[in-house]
C-alpha positions in Angstrom: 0.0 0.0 0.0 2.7 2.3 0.8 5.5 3.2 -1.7 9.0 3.6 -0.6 9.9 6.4 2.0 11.7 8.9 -0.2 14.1 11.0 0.8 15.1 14.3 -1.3 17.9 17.0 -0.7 16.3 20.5 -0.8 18.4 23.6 -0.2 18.0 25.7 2.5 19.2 29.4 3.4 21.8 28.4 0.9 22.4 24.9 1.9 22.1 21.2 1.3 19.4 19.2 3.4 18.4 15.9 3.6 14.5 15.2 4.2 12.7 11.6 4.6 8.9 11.5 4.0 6.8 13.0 1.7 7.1 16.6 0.1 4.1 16.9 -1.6 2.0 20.5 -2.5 -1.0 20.8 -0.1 -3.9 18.7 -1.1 -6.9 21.2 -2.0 -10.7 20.5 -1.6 -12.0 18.4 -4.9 -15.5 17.8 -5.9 -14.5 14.1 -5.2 -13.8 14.6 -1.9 -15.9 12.6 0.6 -18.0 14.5 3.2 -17.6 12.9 6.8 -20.4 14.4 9.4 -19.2 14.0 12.8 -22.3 11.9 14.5 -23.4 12.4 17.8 -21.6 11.5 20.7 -18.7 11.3 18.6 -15.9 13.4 18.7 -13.5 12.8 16.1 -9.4 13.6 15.6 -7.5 14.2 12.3 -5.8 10.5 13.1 -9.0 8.5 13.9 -10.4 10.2 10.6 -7.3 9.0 8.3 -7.7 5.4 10.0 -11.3 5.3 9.1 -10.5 6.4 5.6 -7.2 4.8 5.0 -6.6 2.1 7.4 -3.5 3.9 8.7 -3.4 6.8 10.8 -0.5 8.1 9.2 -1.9 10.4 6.6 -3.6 13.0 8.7 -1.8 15.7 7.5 -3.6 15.1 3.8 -7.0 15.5 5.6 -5.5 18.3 7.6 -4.4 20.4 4.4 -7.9 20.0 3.1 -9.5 21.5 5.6 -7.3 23.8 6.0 -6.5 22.7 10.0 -3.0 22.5 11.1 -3.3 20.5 14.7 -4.0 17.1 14.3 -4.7 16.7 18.0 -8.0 18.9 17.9 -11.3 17.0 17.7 -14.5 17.7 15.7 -17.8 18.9 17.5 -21.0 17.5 16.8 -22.2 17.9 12.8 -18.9 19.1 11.5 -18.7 18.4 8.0 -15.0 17.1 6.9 -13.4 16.7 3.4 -12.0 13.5 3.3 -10.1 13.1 -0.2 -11.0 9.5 -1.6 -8.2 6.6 -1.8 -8.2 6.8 -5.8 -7.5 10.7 -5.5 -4.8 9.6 -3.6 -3.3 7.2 -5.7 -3.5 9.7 -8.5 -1.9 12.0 -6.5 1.1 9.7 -5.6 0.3 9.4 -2.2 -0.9 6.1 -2.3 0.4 3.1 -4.4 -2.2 1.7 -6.0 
């Protein structure tokens, strides 16, 4: 499911740096994008959501950047409506192996 970890040197403030993980632009709200309503007596963190979408918790910050949030600690109240992109928008957008 996952593709290999890659790991790219960037310059920065005029010098060479190694990064591991993903640099990928921000992911931006699609028409395809499912719509998750936070039910009742449920309150609902940027983790639990990419688990429930993905099976892995580890892309919450893809869910984060589409709803523009940045703290992926903060829960959901009651009826919020969350962009969840789907796993074939994903795929397309190398973030998932197919």
């Amino acid at each position: 499911m996952w593709p290999k970890t890659p790991i790219y040197e960037i310059e920065v403030d005029g010098e060479n740096v190694v990064v591991f993980g993903l640099l990928h632009d921000a992911i931006v709200p699609d028409p395809t994008d499912e719509v998750f309503v936070v039910p009742r007596g449920g309150v609902y963190r940027l983790d639990l959501l990419s688990q429930y979408a993905y099976g892995v918790p580890d892309l919450w910050p893809v869910i984060a950047s589409v709803n523009n949030l940045i703290d992926a600690v903060v829960g959901f109240e009651l009826g919020a409506r969350i962009r969840i992109p789907t796993k074939a928008r994903l795929a397309q957008e190398g973030l998932l192996s197919a």
